[in-house]
N, C-alpha and C positions, 0 to 999 in steps of 0.2 A: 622076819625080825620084828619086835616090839622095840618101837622107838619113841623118847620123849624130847620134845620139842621146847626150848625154852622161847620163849617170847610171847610179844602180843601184837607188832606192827604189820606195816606195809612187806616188810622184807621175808618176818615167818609166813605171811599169809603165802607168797608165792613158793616158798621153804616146803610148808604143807604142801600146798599143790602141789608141786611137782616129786615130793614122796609118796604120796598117794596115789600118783602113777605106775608106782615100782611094783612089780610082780612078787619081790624077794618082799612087801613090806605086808608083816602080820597084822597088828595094832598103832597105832598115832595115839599118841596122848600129847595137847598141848600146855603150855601153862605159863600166862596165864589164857592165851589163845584170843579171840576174838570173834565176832560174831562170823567174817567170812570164814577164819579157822574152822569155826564149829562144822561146817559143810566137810571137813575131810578128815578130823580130828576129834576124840573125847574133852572137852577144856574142862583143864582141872584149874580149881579157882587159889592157885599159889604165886604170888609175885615172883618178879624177877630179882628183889632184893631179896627173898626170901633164901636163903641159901642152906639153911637148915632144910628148911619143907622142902624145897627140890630134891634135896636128896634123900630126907625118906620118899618123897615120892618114886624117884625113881629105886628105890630099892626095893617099893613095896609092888609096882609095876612091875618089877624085872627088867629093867631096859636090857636087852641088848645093846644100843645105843644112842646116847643125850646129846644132842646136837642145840649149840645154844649161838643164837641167835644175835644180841644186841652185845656193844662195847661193855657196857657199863659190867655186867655180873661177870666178862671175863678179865678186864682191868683189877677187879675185886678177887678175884682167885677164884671161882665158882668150879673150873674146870681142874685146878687143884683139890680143890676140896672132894670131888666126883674121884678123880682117879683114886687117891688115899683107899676109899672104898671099893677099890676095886671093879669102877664101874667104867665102862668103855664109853670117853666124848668126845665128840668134835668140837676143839676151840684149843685156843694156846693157854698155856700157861700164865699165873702172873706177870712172871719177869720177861715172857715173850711179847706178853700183849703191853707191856712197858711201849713198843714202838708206836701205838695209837695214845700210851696213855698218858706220856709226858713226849710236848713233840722236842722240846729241850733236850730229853733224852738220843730222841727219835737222830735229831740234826746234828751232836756230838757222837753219833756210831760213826754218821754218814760221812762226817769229817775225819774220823779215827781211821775209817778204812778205805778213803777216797773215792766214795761214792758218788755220783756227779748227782748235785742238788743246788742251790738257791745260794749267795753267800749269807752270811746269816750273823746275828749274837744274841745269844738269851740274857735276859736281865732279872732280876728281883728289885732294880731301883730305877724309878722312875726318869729321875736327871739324866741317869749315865742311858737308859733306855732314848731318850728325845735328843741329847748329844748326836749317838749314833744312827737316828734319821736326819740329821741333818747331814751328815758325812756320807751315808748311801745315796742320801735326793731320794726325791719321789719320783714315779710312783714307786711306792713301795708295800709290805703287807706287816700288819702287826697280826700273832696270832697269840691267843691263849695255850699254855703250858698244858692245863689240862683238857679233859672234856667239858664240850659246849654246843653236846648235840648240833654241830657241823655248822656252827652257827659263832664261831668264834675266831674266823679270821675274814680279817676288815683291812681292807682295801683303801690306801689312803693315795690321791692325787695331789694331796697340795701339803705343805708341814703344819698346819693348822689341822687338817685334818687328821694326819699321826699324832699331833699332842692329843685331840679330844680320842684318839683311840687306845692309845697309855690310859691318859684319864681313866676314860670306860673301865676298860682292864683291872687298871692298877690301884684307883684311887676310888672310883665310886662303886668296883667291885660286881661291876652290872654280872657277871661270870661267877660271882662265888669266888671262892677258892682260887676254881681253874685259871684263874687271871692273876694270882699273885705273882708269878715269874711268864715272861713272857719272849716270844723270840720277836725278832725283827728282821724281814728279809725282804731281798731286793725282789721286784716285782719281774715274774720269765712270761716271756711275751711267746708265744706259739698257739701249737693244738692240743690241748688238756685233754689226756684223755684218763678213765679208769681202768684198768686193767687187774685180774682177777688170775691169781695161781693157787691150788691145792699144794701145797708145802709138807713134809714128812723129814725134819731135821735140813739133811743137806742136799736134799732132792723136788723139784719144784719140777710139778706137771700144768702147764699154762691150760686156762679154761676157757677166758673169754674176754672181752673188753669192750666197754659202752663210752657213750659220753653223758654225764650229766649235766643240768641247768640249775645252776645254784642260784642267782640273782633272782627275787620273787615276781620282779614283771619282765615282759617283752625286750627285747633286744639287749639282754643281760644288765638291764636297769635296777635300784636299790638295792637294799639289804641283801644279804648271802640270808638263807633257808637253809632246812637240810636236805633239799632238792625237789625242785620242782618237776623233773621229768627226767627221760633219760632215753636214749635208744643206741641201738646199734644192728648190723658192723658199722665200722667207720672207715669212709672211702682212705683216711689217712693211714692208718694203721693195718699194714699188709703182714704177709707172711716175714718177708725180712725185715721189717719194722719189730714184728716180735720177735723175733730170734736174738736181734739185738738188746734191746729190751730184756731177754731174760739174760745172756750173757753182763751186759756191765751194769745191772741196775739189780736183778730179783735175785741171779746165783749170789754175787757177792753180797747183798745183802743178809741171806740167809746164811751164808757161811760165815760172818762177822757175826753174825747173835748168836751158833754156833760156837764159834770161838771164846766167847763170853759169857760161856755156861749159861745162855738163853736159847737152847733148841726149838725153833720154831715148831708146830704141831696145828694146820689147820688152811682156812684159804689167809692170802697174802691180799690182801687191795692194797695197790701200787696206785695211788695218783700222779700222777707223769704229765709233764709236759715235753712234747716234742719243741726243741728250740732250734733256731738255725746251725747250734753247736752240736746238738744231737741230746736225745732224752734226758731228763733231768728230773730226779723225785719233786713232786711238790709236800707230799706227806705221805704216811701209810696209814695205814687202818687195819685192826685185827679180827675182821670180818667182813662178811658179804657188805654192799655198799648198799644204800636204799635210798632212789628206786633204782638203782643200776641191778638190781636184783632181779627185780620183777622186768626189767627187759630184756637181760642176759638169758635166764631160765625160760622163758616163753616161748621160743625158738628151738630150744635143747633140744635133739633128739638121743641123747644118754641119758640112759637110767641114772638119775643122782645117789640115787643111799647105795650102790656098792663103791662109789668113788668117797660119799664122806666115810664110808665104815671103813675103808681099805686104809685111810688117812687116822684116823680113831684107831685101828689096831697098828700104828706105824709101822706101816706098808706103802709105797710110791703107790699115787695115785693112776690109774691106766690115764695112759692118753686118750682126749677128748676129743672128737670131729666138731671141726668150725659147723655151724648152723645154716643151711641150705638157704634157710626165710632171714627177714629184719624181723626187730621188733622196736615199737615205739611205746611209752612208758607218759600219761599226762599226769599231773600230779594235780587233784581238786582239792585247794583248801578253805580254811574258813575264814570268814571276814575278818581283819588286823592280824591275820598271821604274815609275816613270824614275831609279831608283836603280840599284846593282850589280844584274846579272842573269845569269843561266847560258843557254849558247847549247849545241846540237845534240840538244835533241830532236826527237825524232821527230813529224812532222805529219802527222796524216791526215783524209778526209774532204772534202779540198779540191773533187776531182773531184762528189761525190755534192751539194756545196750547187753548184755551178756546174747543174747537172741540173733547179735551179729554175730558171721561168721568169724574166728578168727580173734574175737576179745573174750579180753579176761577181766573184772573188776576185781583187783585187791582192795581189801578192810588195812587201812590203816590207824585209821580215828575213829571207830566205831562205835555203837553198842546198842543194845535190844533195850528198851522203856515199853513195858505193857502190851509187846509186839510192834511195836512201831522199832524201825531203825533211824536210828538219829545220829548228829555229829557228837563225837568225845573224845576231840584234838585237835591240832591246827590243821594236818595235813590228815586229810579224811581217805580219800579214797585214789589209788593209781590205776589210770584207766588203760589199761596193755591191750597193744593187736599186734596181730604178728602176718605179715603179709608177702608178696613173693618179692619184692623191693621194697625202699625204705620210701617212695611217694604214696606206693598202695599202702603201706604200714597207718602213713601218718593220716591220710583219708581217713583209715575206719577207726582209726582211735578217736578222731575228733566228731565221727560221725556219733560213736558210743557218745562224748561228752555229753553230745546236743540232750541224749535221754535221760539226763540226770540231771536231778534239782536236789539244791536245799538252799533254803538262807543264808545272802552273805555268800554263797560258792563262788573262789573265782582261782583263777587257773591261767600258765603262759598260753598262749597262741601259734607259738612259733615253736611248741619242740623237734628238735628231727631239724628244724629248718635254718641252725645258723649256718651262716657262710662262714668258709675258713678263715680261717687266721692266717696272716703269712708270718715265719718264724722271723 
């Protein structure tokens, strides 16, 4: 098969890889790819906004199948505009990928069809928004309506803190747009987990489920990131954990957007919290989760491109065997991320932890200067090992760390190692 790859992060780099494992894959073309991409894939130099150029490109490639990567170009119709031509992709629709792209949207399906989630109210005005945390109490969570590169719901403990997070939001606009309307919902106390289904309308074949580290230092301290690390299995989340899980939270999820002339078409990321009530959406996403990606996939032992193509020609995805190994996922970022940050240091080391057995370095923030590989993002690089438990996992991921430098690099301590939550 000749397949074209939209992206350029953390999430396509492990995408590629583990395509390029496929027996059934011909050609990899990515775009706009990235320096680790280039090791498994052609990178052709077309943005992700580019929506025109991806599809001559892939018309001019032939894809067999376009498998697109990041929120943003499917929230925008990218996988609309692909199909019109005729061309077979992995990703949802506009109106499906609506459930990551306004969560206003997301939390009125949820309420329409009694999906167990958060109580919640979305706003466009700020008064009646700061009203209604006073009436919920803290803690509670303000989040941005639209996208905010995962980086837009803020955690308030005190009502002082929900006002400057309206503020933010609403009035000084830190978010663009994405924060003109906003929800407000009460804070679910459990085990957060990510949870991964290949979806084909009204039919959901479950893949996998991690846990990620959003808070950018140790012990889920500061700012939310769009993830600092990530691993799995998770001692919490068993076999009938998922079963439940897909019964009252994924099916009826997907047969509500169904219902609403939104057929789903693609993977489902389920953010979940397990609460002492039993699971409860925290939000969804209309793709792979990053870096729950790159810890999910590490482990895999199925071929991935005949599960995304089966799902791209809407076909039920085969069911997937759980992963015999863990995998742990560190996330190395740049100095002041997820705030302002300096790009084109120099990086090295990459080569010498890849030498371990068992890790993988994905390119998230990459790029080539004169042969030199340097930083060009906040979150640079996810350092994946995959091990026969999750103690041996987290060993050699932070052993790879030790072999990598750059300026400014700094990264959690503790992935793989929080202690549970009690619901």
């Amino acid at each position: 098969m000749k397949v074209l790859l939209v992206g350029g992060g953390g999430r396509e780099h492990a995408l590629a890889w583990k395509l390029a494992q496929s027996p059934r894959l011909g050609r990899l073309v990515a775009a706009p790819g990235n320096p680790g991409i280039a090791r498994h894939a052609e990178c052709a130099p077309v943005g992700v906004e580019d929506h025109d150029g991806l599809v001559r490109l892939a018309e001019k490639e032939r894809a067999d199948l376009v498998v697109i990567g990041p929120e943003i170009p499917l929230v925008a119709g990218l996988a609309d505009r692909l199909a019109e031509r005729g061309i077979t992709v992995f990703g949802p629709t506009a109106r499906a990928a609506a459930i990551e792209g306004s969560k206003a949207f997301s939390k009125a399906l949820m309420a329409r069809h009694g999906i167990p989630t958060a109580r919640f109210q979305s706003f466009d005005d700020p008064a009646r928004a700061r009203r209604f945390c006073r009436e919920l109490g803290t803690p509670l969570v303000v989040k941005t309506d639209g996208l905010a590169a995962g980086k837009g719901a803020i955690v308030c403990t005190t009502p002082a803190e929900a006002d400057d997070a309206i503020a933010a939001c609403m009035e000084r606009r830190v978010f663009g747009a994405s924060g003109a309307t906003v929800v407000v919902e009460e804070f679910l106390v459990g085990e957060e987990v990510s949870f991964f289904a290949l979806v084909t309308g009204r039919h959901a074949t479950p893949l996998a489920a991690a846990q990620d580290h959003k808070a950018v230092f140790d012990g889920d301290r500061g700012p939310n990131t769009g993830g600092m690390g990530a691993f799995c299995p998770l001692p919490c989340f068993d076999a009938a954990t998922q079963a439940r899980v897909m019964t009252t939270l994924v099916r009826p999820t997907i047969a509500a957007l169904a219902d609403e002339g939104r057929p789903y078409s693609g993977v489902l990321f389920v953010q979940l919290m397990l609460t002492a009530h039993g699971p409860k959406i925290v939000e969804f996403n209309c793709r792979f989760g990053d870096p729950e990606c790159q810890a999910i996939l590490a482990p895999m032992d199925a071929d991935l491109l005949p599960l995304l193509a089966a799902v791209a020609r809407g076909e039920p995805a085969p069911a997937v065997p759980p992963p015999a190994r863990a995998a742990v996922c560190v996330t190395l970022a740049s100095d002041g991320y997820p705030g302002p940050y300096q790009t084109g240091a120099d990086i090295s080391g990459v080569d010498d932890a890849e030498r371990i057995p068992g890790v993988s370095v994905f390119h998230a923030g990459t790029a080539r200067r004169d042969d030199r590989l340097v930083t060009a993002g906040g979150r640079v690089l996810g350092v994946t090992a995959v091990g026969d438990d999750a103690p041996g996992a987290i060993d050699t991921a932070y052993e790879a760390v030790g072999r990598i430098h750059f300026e400014g690099m700094h990264f959690r301590r503790d992935i793989g190692r929080r202690k549970p939550v009690a619901a």
